[in-house]
PAZA-949956 format. One record per residue (C-alpha): y negated, z, x negated; residue in one letter. Coordinates in Angstrom, 2 decimals. Last residue first. Example, Ala and Ser with C-alpha at 12.3 -4.5 7.8 and 13.67 -1.06 7.14 Angstrom:
<bakes>
        c2        c3        c1   res
      1.06      7.14    -13.67     s
      4.50      7.80    -12.30     a
</bakes>
This chain:
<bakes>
        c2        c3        c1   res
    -77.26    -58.06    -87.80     x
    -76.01    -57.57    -91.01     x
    -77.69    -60.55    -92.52     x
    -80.96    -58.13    -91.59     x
    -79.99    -55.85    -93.50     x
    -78.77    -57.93    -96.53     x
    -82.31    -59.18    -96.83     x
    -84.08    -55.91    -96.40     x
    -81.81    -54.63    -99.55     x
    -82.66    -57.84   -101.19     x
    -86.18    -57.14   -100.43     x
    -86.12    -53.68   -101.57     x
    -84.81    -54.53   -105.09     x
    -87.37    -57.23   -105.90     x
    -89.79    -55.03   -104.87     x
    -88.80    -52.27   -107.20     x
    -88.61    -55.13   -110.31     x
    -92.13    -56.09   -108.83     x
    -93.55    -53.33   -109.32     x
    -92.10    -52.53   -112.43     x
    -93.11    -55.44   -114.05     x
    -96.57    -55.38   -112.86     x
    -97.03    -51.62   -114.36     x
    -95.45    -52.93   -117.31     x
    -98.11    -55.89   -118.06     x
   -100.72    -53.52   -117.28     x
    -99.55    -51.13   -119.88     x
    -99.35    -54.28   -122.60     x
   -102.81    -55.46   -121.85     x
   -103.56    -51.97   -123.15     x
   -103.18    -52.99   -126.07     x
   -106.04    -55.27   -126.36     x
   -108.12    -52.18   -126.32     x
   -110.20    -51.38   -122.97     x
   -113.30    -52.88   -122.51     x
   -114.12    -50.93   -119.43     x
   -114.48    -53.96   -117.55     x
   -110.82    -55.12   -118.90     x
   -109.46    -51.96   -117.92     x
   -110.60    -51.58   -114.39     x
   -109.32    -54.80   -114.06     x
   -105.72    -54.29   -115.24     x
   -105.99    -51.42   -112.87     x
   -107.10    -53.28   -110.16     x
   -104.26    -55.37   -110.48     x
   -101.98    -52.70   -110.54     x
   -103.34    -50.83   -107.63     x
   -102.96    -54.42   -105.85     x
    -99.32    -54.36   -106.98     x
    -98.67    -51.41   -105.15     x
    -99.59    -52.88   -101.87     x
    -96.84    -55.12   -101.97     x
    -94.31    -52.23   -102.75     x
    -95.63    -50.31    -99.74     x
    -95.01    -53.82    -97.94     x
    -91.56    -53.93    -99.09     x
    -90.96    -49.74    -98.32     x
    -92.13    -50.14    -94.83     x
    -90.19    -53.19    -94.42     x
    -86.92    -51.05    -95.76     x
    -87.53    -48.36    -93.47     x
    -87.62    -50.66    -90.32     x
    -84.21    -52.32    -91.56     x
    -82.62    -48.73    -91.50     x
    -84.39    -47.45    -88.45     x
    -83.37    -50.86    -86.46     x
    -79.79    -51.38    -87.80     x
    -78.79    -51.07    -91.18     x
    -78.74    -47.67    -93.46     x
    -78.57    -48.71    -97.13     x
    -82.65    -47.59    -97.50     x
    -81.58    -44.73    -95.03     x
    -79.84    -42.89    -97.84     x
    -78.47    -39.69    -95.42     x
    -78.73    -36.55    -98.64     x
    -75.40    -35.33    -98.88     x
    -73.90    -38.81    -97.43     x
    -72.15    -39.19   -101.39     x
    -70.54    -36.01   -102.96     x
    -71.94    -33.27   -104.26     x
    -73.68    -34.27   -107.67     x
    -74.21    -37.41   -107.36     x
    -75.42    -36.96   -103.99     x
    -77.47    -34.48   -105.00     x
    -79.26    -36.33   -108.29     x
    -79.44    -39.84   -106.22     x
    -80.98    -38.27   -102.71     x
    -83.65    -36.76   -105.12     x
    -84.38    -39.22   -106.79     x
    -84.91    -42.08   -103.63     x
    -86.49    -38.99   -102.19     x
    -88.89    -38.54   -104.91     x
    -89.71    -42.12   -105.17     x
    -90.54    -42.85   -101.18     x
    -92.81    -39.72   -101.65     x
    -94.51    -40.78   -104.98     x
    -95.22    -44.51   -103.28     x
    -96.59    -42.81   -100.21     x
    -98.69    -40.54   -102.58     x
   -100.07    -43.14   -104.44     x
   -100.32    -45.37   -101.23     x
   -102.94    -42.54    -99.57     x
   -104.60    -41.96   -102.63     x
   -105.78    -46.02   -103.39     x
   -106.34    -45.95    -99.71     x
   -109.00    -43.42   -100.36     x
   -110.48    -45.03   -102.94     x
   -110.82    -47.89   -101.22     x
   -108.16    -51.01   -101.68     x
   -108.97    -54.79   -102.07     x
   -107.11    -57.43   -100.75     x
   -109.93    -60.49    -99.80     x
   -111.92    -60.32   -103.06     x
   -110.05    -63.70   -104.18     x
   -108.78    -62.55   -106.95     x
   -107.33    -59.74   -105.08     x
   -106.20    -61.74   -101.93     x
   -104.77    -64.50   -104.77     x
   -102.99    -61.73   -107.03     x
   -101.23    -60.59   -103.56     x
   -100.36    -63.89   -102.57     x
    -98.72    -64.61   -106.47     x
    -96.85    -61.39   -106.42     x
    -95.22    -62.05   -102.56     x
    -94.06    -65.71   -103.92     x
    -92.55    -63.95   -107.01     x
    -90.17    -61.18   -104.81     x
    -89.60    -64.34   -102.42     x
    -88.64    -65.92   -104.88     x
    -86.16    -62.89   -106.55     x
    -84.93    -61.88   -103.22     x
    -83.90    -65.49   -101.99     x
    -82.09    -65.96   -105.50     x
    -80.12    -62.96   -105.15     x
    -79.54    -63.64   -101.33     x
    -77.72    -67.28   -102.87     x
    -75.08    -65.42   -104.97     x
    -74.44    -63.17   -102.83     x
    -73.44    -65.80   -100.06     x
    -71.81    -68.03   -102.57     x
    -69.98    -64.74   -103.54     x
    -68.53    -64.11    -99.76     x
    -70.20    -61.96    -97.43     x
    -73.30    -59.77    -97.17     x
    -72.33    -57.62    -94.33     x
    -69.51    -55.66    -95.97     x
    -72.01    -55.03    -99.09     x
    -74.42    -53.09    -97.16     x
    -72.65    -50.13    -97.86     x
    -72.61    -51.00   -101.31     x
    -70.28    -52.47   -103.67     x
    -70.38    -55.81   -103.53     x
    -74.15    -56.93   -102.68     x
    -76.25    -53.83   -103.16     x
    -74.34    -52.55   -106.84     x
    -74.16    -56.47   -108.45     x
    -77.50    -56.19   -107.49     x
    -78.31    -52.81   -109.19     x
    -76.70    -53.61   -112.19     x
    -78.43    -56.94   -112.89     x
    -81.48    -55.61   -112.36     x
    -80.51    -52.52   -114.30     x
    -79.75    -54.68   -117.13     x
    -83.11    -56.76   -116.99     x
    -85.18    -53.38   -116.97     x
    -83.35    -52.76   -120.38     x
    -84.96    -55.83   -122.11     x
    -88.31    -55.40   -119.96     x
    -88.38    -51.87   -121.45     x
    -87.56    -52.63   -125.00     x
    -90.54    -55.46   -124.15     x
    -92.50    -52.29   -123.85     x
    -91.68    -50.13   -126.48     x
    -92.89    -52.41   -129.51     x
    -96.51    -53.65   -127.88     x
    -96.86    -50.51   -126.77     x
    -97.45    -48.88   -129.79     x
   -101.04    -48.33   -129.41     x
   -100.42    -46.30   -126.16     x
    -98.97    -43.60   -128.15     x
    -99.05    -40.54   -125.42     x
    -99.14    -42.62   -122.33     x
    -96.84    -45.03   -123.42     x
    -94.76    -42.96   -125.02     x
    -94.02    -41.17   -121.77     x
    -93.54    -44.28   -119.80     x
    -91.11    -45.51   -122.53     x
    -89.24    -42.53   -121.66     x
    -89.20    -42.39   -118.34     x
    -88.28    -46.20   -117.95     x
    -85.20    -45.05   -120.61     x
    -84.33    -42.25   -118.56     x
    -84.36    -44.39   -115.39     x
    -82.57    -47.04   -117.53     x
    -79.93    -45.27   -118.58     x
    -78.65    -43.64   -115.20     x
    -78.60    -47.26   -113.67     x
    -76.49    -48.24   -116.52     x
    -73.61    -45.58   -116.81     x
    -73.91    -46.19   -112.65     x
    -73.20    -49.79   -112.87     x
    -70.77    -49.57   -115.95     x
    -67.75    -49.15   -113.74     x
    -68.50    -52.08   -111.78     x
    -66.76    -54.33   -115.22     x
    -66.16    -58.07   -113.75     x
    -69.30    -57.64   -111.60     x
    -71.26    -55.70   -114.09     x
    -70.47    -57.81   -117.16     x
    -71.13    -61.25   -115.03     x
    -74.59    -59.91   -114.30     x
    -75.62    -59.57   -118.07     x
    -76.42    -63.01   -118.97     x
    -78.73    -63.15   -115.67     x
    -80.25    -60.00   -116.02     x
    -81.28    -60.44   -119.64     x
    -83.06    -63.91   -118.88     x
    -84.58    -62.12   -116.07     x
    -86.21    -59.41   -117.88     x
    -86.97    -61.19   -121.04     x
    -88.86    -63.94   -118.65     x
    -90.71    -60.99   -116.88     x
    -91.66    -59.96   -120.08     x
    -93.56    -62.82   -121.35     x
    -94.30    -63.34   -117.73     x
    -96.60    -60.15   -117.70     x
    -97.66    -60.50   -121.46     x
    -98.90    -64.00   -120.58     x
   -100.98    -62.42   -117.65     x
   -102.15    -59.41   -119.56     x
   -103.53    -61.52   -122.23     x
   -105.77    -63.23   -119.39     x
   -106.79    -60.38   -117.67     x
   -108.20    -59.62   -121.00     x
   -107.87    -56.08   -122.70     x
   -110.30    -56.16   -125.95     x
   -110.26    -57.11   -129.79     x
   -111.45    -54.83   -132.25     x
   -115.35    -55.55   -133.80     x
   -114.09    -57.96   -136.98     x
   -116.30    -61.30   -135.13     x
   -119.31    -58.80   -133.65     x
   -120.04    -58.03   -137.37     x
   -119.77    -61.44   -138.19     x
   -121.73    -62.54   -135.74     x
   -124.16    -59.66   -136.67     x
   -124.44    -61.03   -140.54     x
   -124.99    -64.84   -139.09     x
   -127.87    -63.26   -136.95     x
   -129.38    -61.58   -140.42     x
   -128.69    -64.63   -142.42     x
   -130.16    -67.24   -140.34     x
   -133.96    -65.46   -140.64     x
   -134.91    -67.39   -143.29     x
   -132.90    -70.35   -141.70     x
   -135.25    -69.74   -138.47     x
   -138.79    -69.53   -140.78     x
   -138.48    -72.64   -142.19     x
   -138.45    -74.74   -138.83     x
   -135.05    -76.31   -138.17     x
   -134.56    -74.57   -134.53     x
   -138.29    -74.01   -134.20     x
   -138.81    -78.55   -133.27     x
   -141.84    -79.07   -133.78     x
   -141.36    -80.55   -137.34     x
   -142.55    -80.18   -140.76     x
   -142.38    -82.82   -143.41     x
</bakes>
C-alpha cells in the first residue's frame, strides 16, 4: 500500500544509500577544535598544575636553594614546549600537560620566592599570613578568568585589531624587562636593573595594577584565539594550544596579584 507520507515512499530508501554513504564520509572526516574540548583541556591542566604546586611547596620552603635551579628550568622548559608547539603542533597533546606539570613547580617556587624570601617578604608576615595571601591570589586569579570569559561570551569584552597590537606589545615590553632585569641581575649582582614589580609604595603598587589588568586583558586575546580557531575549523589539537595559552595567562596573573597583594599588606 502506498502512502503520502515521502519519508517511507520507495523512492527515499532507494536513495538511503547515497546520504547514508556521505554520513559516513562526514563521520571519519578529522575531528575539529571545540571551545568545549578546550575548556576541559584548560582545567585538565590547571588541576595538574595546582595539584603539583601544592605537593611541591613544602620542598621549596624547607629547601630555598632550589627556587632559582627551578625558576631557570621552567622558562627554558616553557620555551621549549612553546617551540614544539609551534613547529609539531600535533604533538601537543604529549608536551603540554609536561608543561602544566612543570608550570606547577615554578608556581610553587615562585611563591615560596614572593612571600619569604623577597623584598616584599618583610611585609607579608607570619606563615598563616602566607599561607592565606596564596589562597587570596589563586581565587581571585580564577574569579578574574571566569569575568573575563563572561564579557567575551557575552560580546561585552571584545578587543579591535588595534587593541589586539597595542596589548601584544605591552605584554612583550613588560616580558622583556622582567628578562632582562633577571639575566643582568643574575649576572652582576641584584638592584642592577631597579625591579619595580617588588618595589612597594605608590609607583611599585601602581606598576603591579597595570601589569594585573594587562594580564586580564591577555586572556581575552586567548579567548579569541580559541575562537578564531574553532571558526576556522582548526584540528582538535589545537584545543591543546588554547588550553596553554590560558594556562599561562593565568599562571602570570596569578603571580602579579600576589605580588599586588603583598604590596598593598605593606602599606
Amino acid at each position: 500500500m502506498r502512502t503520502s507520507n515521502p519519508v517511507f515512499n520507495s523512492s527515499t530508501y532507494q536513495e538511503a544509500p547515497s546520504w547514508m554513504g556521505a554520513l559516513s564520509s562526514a563521520q571519519s572526516k578529522p575531528k575539529t577544535m571545540s571551545v568545549q574540548g578546550t575548556a576541559w583541556k584548560t582545567l585538565y591542566l590547571l588541576a595538574i598544575t595546582i595539584v603539583t604546586a601544592a605537593f611541591s611547596f613544602n620542598m621549596y620552603r624547607n629547601n630555598p636553594g632550589l627556587i632559582m635551579p627551578t625558576m631557570i628550568g621552567s622558562l627554558i622548559g616553557g620555551l621549549v614546549a612553546s617551540i614544539i608547539m609551534l613547529k609539531k603542533p600535533q604533538i601537543s597533546s604529549f608536551v603540554v600537560p609536561i608543561f602544566a606539570f612543570s608550570e606547577g613547580l615554578f608556581v610553587a617556587a615562585i611563591s615560596v620566592a614572593i612571600v619569604f624570601y623577597s623584598p616584599l617578604a618583610s611585609k607579608v608576615g607570619g606563615d598563616t599570613a602566607a599561607y592565606t595571601m596564596i589562597g587570596q591570589a589563586a581565587g581571585l586569579s580564577l574569579a578574574i578568568t571566569g569575568a573575563m570569559l563572561f564579557g567575551y561570551a557575552s560580546g561585552v569584552l571584545r578587543l579591535g585589531n588595534f587593541a589586539t597590537k597595542v596589548v601584544g606589545v605591552m605584554v612583550a615590553g613588560v616580558m622583556f624587562y622582567y628578562l632582562a632585569s633577571f639575566i643582568v641581575n643574575m649576572i652582576f649582582g641584584a638592584g642592577t636593573i631597579p625591579r619595580v614589580d617588588y618595589m612597594d609604595g605608590p609607583i611599585g603598587i601602581g606598576f603591579s595594577i597595570f601589569v594585573v589588568v594587562l594580564a586580564s586583558i591577555m586572556l581575552l586575546l586567548d579567548f579569541r584565539f580559541i575562537d578564531d580557531g574553532v571558526q576556522r575549523g582548526l584540528p582538535k589539537y589545537y584545543e591543546w594550544i588554547g588550553a596553554f595559552g590560558i594556562l599561562t595567562t593565568v599562571v602570570w596573573l596569578y603571580i602579579e596579584i600576589l605580588k599586588l597583594l603583598a604590596k598593598l599588606k605593606s602599606e
